[in-house]
C-alpha positions as CSV (number, residue, x, y, z in Angstrom):
1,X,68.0,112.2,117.2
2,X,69.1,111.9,121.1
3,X,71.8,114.4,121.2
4,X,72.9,114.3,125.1
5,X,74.2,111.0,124.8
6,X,77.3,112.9,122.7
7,X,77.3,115.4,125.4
8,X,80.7,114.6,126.1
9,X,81.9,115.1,122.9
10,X,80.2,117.7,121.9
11,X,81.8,119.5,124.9
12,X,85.1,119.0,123.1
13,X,85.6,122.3,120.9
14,X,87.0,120.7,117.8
15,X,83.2,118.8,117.5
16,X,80.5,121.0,118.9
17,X,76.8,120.5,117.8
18,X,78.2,121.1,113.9
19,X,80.2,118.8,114.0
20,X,78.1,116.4,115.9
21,X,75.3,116.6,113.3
22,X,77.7,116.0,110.5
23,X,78.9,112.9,111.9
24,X,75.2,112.1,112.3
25,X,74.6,112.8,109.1
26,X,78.1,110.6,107.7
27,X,78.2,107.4,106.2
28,X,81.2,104.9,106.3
29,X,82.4,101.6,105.5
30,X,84.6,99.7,107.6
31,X,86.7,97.1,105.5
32,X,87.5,94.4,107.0
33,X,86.2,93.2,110.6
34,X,89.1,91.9,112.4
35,X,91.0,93.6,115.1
36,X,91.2,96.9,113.2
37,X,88.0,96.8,112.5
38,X,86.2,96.1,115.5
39,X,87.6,98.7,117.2
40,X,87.2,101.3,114.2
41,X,83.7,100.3,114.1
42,X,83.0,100.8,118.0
43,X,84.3,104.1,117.5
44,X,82.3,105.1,115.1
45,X,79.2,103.8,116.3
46,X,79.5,105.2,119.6
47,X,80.8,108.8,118.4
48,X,77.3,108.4,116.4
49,X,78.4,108.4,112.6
50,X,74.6,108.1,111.2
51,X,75.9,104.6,109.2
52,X,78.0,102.1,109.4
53,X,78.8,99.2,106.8
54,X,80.7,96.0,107.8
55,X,82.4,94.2,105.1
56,X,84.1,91.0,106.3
57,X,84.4,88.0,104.4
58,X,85.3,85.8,107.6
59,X,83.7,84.1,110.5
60,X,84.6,84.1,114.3
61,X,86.9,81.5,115.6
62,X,88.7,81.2,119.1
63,X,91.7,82.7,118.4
64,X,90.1,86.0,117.4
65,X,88.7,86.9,120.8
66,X,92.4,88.3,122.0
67,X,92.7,91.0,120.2
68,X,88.9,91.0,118.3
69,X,86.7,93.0,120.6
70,X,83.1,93.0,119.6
71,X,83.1,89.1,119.2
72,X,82.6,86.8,122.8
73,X,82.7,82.8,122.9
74,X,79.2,82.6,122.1
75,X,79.7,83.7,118.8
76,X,83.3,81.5,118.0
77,X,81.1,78.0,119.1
78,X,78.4,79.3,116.8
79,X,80.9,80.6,113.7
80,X,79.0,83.4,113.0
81,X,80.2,85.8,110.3
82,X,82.1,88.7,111.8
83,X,79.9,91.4,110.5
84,X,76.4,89.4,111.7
85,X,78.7,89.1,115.1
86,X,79.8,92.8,115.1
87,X,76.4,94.6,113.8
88,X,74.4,92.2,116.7
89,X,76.9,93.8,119.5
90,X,76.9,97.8,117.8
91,X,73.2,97.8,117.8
92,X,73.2,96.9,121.5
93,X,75.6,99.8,121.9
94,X,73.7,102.6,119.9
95,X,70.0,102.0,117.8
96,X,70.1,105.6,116.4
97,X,72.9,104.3,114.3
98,X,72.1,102.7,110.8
99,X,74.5,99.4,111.3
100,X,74.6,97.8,107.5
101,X,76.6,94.2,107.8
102,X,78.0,93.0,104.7
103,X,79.2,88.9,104.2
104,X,81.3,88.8,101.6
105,X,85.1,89.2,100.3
106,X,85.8,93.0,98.7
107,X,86.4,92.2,95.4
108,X,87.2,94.1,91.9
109,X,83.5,93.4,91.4
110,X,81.8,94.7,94.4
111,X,84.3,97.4,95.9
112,X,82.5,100.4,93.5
113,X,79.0,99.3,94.8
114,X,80.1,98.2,98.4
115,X,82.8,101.7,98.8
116,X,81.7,104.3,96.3
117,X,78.5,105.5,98.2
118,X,80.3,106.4,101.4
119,X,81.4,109.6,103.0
120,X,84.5,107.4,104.3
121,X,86.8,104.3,104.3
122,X,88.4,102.6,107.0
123,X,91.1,100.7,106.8
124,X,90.7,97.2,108.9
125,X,92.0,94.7,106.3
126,X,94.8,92.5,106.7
127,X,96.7,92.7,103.5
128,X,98.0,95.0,100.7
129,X,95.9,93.7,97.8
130,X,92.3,94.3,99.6
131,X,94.2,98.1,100.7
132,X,95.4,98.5,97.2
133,X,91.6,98.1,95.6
134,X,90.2,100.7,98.6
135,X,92.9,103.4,97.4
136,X,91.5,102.9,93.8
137,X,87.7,103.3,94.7
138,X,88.7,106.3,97.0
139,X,90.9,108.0,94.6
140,X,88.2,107.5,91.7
141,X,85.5,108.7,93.3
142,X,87.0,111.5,95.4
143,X,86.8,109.1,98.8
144,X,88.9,110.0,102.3
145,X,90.1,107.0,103.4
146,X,92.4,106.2,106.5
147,X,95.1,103.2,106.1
148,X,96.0,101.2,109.0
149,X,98.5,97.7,110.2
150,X,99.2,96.3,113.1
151,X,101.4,92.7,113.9
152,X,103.5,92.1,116.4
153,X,103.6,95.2,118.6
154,X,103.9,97.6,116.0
155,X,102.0,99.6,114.1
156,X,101.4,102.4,111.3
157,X,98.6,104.6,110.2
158,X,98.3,107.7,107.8
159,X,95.2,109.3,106.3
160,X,94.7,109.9,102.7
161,X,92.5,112.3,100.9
162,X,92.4,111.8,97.2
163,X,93.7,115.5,95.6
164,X,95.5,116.8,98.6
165,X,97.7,113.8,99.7
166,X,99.7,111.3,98.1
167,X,97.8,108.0,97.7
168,X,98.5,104.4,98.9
169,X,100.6,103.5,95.5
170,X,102.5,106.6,95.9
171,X,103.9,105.2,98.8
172,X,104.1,101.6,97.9
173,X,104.3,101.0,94.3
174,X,103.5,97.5,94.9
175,X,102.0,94.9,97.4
176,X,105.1,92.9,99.3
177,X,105.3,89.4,98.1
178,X,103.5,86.5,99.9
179,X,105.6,85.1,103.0
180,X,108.1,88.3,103.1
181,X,106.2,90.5,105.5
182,X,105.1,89.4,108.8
183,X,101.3,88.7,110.0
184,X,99.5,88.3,113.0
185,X,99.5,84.2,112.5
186,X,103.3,84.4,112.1
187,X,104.7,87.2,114.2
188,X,101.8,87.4,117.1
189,X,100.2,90.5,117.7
190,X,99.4,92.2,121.1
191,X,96.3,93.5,121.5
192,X,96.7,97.4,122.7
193,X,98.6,98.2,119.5
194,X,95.7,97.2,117.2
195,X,93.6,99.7,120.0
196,X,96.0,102.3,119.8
197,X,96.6,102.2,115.8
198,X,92.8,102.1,115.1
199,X,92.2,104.6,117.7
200,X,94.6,107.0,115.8
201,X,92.5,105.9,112.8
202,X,88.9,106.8,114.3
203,X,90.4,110.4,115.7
204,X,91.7,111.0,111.3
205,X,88.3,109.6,110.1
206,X,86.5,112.0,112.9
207,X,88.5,115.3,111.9
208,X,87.9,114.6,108.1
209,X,83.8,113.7,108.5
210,X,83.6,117.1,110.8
211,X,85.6,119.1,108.4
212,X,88.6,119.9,110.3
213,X,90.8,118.9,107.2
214,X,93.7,121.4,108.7
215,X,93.5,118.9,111.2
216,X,94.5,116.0,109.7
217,X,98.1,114.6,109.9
218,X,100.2,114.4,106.9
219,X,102.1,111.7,107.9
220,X,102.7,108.3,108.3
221,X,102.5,107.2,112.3
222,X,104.4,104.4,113.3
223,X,104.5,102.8,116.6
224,X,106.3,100.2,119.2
225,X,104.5,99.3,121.7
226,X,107.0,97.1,123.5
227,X,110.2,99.4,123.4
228,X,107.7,102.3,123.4
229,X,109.0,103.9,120.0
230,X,107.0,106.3,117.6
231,X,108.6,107.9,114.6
232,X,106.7,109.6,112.1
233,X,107.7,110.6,108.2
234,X,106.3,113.0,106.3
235,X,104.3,112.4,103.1
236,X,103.4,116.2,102.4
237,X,105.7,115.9,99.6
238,X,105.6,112.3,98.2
239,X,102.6,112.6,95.7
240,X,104.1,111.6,92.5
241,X,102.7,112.9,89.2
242,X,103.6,109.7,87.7
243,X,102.0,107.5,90.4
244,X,99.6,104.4,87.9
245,X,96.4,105.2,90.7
246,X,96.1,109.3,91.5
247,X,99.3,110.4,88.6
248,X,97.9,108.4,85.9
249,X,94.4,107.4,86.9
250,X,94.8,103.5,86.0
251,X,92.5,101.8,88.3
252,X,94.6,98.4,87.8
253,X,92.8,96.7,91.3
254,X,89.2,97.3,89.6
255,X,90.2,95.5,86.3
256,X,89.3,91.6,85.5
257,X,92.2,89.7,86.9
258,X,92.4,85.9,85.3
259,X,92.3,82.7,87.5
260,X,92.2,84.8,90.5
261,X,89.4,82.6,92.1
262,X,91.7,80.9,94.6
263,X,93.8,83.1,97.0
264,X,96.0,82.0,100.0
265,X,95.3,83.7,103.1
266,X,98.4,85.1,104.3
267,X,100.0,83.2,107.3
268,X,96.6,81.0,107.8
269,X,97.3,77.7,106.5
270,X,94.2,78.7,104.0
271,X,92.7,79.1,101.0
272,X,89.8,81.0,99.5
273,X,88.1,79.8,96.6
274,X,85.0,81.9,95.0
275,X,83.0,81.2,92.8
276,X,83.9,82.5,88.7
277,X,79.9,82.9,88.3
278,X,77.3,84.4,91.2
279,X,75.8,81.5,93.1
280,X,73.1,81.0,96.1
281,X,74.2,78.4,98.3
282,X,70.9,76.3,99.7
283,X,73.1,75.8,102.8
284,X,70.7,73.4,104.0
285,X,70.5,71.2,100.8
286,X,74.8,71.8,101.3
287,X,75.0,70.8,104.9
288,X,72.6,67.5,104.0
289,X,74.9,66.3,101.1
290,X,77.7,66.6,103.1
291,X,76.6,64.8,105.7
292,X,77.0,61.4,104.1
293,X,80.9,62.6,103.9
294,X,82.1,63.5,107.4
295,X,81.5,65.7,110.0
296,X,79.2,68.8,109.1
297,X,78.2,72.0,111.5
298,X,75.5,74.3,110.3
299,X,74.1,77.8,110.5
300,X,71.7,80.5,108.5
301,X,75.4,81.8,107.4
302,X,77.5,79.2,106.3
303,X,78.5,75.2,106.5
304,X,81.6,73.9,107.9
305,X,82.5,70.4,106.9
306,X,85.3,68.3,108.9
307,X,87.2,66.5,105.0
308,X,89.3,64.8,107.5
309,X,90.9,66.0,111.2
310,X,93.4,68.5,109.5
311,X,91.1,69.6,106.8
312,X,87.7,72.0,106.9
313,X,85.6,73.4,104.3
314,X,83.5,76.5,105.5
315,X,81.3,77.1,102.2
316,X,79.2,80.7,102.7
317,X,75.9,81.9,101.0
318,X,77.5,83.2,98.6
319,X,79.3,80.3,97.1
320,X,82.9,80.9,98.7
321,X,85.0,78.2,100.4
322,X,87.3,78.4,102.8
323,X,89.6,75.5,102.8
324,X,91.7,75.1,105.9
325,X,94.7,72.9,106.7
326,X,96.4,73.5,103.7
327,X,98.4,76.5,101.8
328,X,98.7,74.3,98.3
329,X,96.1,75.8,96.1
330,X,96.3,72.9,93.5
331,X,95.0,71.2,96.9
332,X,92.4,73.5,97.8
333,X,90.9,73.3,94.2
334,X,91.2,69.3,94.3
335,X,88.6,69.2,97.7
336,X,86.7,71.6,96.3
337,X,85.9,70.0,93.0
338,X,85.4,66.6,95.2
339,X,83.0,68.1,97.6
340,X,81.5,71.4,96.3
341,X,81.4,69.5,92.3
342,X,81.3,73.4,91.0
């Protein structure tokens, strides 16, 4: 392992060599590959953490390439999956680095085998549910993870470490309700907060993988980038014995949850369907089916099929569909069951 391209950092006192070798020797999972995410994941690769994994359900689209900064306009014409997109620009960055993308929506049924082997989490979803099943695989297994948001220009970020801190549900009980919080798609967002938010994240994830744990805030940063406000509140003191995830030890976001095949993607105008039963999508035997029905765009990743000018169907190796132009499930489901007959 090349150690003078971290010359710089290992300058700083607070890394060294040590600590330098233990981030070569870390592992962490980014969830989520948005605009958290790609700049938690540059961070990381380029302060050499010895692996990555990318965990992104989505492709690259236009309107990403704002605030998104690993993705370019090559990759948008060509939809490629965010990960494929992010690990192809990280490995141009730094080869020592194990780069691990990973296709597919964090679910109660993968987050144990896609999480639990990590050193670290990174926060760089986009809503409360996908948060709320990190804090469960962290605080079984004994995981650091670092929770992050950005919309608008605003901001918030707070470490956790299962044992020592309060967790995520200690916090917030439960996820706000659909359509009473803002999101990027309804709100905006500028890009420097997400930088400045996931860069707080990436300094939290670097003091915990170096083992500077004395280091590490204990509280919860928020911060305006427009009026140029930051305020931050303590949580040393709001673990609660009776919290359901690290009081009580109920795991409710790794259980079985009925009908929850079809989910609307917060402010998007989309829903996701996946599959009840595992399924390998022969895209190409997909894309020539479809064909006969309207307008259909293919690559080694996924399908996107034109229903009609307002409607899209991007089915994914894995058997999900994304159904855009509409927020009615009951719709979703009725052009999937007439295209995708599953």
């Amino acid at each position: 392992m090349d150690l003078e391209r971290y010359s710089r950092q290992i300058l700083f006192a607070g890394i060294g060599e040590a600590g330098q070798r233990k981030l070569i020797d870390s592992r962490v999972a980014v969830v989520g590959m948005g605009a958290l995410g790609t700049v938690l994941a540059n961070h990381m690769v380029r302060a050499g953490v010895g692996f990555v994994r990318l965990i992104d359900r989505d492709f690259v689209e236009a309107s990403n390439l704002q605030r998104q900064m690993l993705y370019t306009e090559r990759h948008a014409e060509e939809g490629l999956p965010k990960a494929i997109a992010a690990a192809e620009m990280l490995l141009d960055v730094n080869s020592q680095v194990q780069i691990e993308p990973v296709v597919a929506d964090l679910t109660w049924q993968n987050a144990e085998e896609l999480l639990a082997d990590v050193d670290l989490v990174l926060d760089g979803s986009d809503n409360f549910q996908v948060r709320f099943l990190v804090n469960d695989v962290c605080v079984k297994h004994g995981i650091p993870w670092v929770y992050g948001g950005g919309v608008s220009a605003n901001g918030m970020t707070m470490p956790i470490i299962p044992g020592e801190m309060p967790c995520l549900r200690c916090l917030f009980e439960s996820a706000p309700a659909p359509g009473t919080t803002a999101t990027c798609d309804t709100a905006g967002v500028l890009g420097p907060i997400i930088h400045i938010i996931a860069s707080y994240q990436a300094v939290e994830a670097m003091k915990i993988l170096v083992g500077a744990t004395d280091k590490v805030r204990r509280t919860m940063l928020n911060v305006g980038i427009w009026d140029y406000s930051t305020s931050s509140i303590d949580i040393a003191k709001a673990k609660r014995p009776d919290c359901v995830c690290c009081g009580k030890n109920e795991f409710e976001y790794l259980q079985p949850v009925a009908g929850d095949d079809a989910i609307s993607l917060c402010g998007r105008n989309s829903i996701q369907i996946s599959p009840s039963e595992p399924w390998e999508v022969d895209l190409a035997a997909m894309a020539s089916r479809l064909a006969n029905s309207g307008k259909v765009e293919q690559n080694k990743f996924l399908v996107r099929f034109y229903a009609t000018d307002d409607i899209r169907l991007v089915i994914f190796a894995d058997g999900r569909v994304l159904v855009h132009g509409t927020d009615d499930v009951s719709v979703a489901r009725s052009l999937y069951a007439k295209y995708i007959g599953m």
